[in-house]
C-alpha positions as CSV (number, residue, x, y, z in Angstrom):
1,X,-25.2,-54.5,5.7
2,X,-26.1,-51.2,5.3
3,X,-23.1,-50.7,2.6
4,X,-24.9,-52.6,-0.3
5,X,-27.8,-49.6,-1.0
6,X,-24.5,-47.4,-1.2
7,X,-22.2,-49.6,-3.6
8,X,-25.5,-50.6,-5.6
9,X,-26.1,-47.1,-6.0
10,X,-22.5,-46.3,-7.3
11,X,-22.9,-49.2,-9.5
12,X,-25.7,-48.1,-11.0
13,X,-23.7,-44.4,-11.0
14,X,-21.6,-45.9,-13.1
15,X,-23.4,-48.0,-15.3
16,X,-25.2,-44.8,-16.2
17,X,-22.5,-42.7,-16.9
18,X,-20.9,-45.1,-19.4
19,X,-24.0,-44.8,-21.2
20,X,-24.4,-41.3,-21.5
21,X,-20.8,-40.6,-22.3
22,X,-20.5,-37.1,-23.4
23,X,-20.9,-36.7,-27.4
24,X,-18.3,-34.5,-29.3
25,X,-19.3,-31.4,-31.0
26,X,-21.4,-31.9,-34.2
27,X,-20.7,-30.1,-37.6
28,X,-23.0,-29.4,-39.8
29,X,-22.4,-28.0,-43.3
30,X,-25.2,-26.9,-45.8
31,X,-25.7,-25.0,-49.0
32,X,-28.9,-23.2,-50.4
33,X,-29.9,-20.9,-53.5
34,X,-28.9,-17.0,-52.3
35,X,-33.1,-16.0,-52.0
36,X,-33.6,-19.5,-50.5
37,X,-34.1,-17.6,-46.9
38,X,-37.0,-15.4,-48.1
39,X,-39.0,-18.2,-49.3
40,X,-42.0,-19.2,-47.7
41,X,-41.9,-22.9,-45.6
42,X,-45.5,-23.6,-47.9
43,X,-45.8,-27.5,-48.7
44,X,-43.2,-30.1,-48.6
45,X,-43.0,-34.1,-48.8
46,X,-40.3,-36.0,-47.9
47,X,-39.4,-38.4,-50.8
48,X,-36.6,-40.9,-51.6
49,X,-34.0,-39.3,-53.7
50,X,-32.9,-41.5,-56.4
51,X,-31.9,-44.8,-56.2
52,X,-33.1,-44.9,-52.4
53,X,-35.3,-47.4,-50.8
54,X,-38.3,-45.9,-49.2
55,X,-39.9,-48.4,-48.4
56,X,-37.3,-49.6,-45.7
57,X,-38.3,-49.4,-42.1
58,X,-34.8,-47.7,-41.5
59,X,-35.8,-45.0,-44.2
60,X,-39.4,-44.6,-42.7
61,X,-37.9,-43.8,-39.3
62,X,-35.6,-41.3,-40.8
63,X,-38.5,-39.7,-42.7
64,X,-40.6,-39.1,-39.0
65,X,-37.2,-37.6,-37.9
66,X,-37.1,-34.9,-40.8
67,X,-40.9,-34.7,-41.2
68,X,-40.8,-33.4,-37.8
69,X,-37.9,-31.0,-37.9
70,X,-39.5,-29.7,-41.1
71,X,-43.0,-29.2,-39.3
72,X,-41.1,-27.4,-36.0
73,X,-39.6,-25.1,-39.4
74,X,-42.7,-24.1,-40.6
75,X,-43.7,-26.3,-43.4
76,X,-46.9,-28.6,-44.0
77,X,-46.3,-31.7,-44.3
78,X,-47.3,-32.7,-48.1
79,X,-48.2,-36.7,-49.5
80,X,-45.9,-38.0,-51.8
81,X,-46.4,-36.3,-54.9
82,X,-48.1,-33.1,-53.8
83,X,-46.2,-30.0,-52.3
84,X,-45.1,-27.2,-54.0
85,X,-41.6,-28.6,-52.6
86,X,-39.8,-32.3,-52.2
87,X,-37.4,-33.1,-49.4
88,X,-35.4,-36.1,-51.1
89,X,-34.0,-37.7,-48.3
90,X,-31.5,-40.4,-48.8
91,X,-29.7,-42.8,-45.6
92,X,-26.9,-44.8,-45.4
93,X,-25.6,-47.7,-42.9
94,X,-22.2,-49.1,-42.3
95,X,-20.1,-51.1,-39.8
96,X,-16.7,-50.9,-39.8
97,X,-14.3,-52.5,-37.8
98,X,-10.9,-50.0,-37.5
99,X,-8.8,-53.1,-36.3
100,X,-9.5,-55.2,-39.6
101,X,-7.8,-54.1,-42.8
102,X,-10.9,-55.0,-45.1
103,X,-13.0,-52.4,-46.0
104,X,-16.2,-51.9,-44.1
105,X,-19.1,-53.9,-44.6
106,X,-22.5,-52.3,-45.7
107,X,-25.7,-53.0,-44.1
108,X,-27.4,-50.0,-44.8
109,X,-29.1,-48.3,-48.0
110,X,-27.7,-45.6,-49.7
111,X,-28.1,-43.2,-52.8
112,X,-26.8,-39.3,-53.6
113,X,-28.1,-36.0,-55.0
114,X,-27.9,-32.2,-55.2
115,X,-26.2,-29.7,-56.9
116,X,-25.1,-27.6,-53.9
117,X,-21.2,-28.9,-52.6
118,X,-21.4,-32.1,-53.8
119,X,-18.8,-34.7,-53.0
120,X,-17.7,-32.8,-49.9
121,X,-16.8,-34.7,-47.2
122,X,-19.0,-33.1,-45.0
123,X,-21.3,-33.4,-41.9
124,X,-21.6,-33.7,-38.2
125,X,-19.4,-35.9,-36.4
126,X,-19.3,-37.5,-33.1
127,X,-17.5,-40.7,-31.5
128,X,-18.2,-42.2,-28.0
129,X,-15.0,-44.5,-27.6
130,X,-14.9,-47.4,-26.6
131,X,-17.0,-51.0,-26.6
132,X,-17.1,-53.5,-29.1
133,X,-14.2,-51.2,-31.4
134,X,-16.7,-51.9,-34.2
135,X,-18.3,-48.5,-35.6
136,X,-21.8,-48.0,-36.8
137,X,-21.4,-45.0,-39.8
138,X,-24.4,-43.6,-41.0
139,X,-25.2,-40.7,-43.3
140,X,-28.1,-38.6,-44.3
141,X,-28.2,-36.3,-46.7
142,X,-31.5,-33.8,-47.8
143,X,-32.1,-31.9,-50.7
144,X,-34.5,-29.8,-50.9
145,X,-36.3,-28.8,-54.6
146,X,-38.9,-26.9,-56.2
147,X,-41.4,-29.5,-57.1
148,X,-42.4,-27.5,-60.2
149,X,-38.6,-26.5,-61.7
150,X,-36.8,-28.7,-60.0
151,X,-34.6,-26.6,-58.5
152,X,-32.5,-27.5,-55.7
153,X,-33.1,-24.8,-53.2
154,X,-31.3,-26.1,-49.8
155,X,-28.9,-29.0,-49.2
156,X,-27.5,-30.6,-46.0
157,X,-25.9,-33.7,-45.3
158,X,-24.7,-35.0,-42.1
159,X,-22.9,-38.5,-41.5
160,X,-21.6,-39.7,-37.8
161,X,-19.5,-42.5,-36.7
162,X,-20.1,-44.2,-33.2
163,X,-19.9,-46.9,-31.4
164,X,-21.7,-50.2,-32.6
165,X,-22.9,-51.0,-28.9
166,X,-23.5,-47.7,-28.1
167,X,-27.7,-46.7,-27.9
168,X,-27.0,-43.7,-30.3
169,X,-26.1,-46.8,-33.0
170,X,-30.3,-47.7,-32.6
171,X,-32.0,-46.0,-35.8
172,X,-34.3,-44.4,-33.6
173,X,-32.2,-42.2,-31.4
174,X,-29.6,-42.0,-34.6
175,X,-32.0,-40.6,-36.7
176,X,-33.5,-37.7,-34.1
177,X,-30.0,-36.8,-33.1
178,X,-28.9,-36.6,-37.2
179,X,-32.1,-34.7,-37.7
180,X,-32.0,-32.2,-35.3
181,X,-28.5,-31.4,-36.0
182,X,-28.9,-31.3,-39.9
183,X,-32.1,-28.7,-39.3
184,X,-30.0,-26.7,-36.7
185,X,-30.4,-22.8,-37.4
186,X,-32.2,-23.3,-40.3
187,X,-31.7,-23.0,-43.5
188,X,-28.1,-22.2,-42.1
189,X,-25.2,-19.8,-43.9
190,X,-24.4,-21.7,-47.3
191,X,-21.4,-23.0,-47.4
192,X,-20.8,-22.9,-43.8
193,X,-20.0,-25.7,-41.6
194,X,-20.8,-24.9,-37.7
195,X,-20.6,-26.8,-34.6
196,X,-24.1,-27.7,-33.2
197,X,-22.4,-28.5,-29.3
């Protein structure tokens, strides 16, 4: 009886490494004003661009996630309203099933703006394979703006498509792993799209 630690063991081996199946490289592509770099971090709040909910639990937990890569960056974190700088922060939720022909169905809030490359298809990408075959897209996109001009001074956006039973499909790891990719080498060559492995 001394085999069943052994094959539990490998079971569990292998129960683990379906769930952390390696994730592809992520691209990230962002574009800012030219003395964008020079600036100092100073005061920002993250906002809802227009036409997003902010009031969504999904959109609060995406807000924590930039908030903090924002912080790690060097800026204080502002109250709606007040900062010499907004983030406008906007999130979007599909699932989509490849095998069906019908388009994919939303379940997710969504909502654009920017100056800076928009209508690229652009963003970091990774897919874990396998499972249910039904995929969990998301999207964020930031903008960041002179609260006082308006401006748009920096703008990324990231989108990602895996697995609708995968754990990276959970808002909460989704929205770290978007984050920290999006803030990657901050504020990033403009225009560039890089792989953040």
């Amino acid at each position: 009886m001394k085999f069943l630690p052994l094959a539990a063991a490998a079971l569990g081996f292998a129960a683990l490494s379906g769930c952390v199946a390696p994730v592809g490289p992520v691209q990230v592509t962002r574009f800012h004003a030219p003395e964008f770099a020079s600036l100092s971090r100073g005061t920002v709040a993250v906002e809802p661009a227009p036409g997003t909910d902010g009031k969504s639990l999904e959109w609060q937990t995406y807000r924590l996630a930039v908030q903090r890569q924002l912080a790690l960056l060097g800026y204080a974190e502002a109250a709606a309203g007040q900062g010499g700088q907004i983030a406008q922060m906007r999130v979007s939720r599909s699932l989509s099933d490849p095998a069906r022909k019908s388009g994919p169905v939303s379940v997710g809030v969504g909502g654009s703006t920017g100056s800076y490359g928009s209508g690229l298809g652009l963003g970091l990408g990774f897919n874990l394979g396998g499972g249910s075959g039904q995929q969990m897209q998301t999207e964020l996109g930031v903008v960041i703006k002179d609260r006082v001009s308006a401006r748009t001074l920096w703008e990324g956006r990231a989108s990602f498509s895996v697995d609708a039973k995968s754990p990276l499909a959970s808002t909460d790891l989704a929205a770290a792993k978007m984050a920290e990719a999006l803030f990657e080498g901050f504020p990033g060559q403009s225009g560039e799209t890089i792989e953040v492995k």
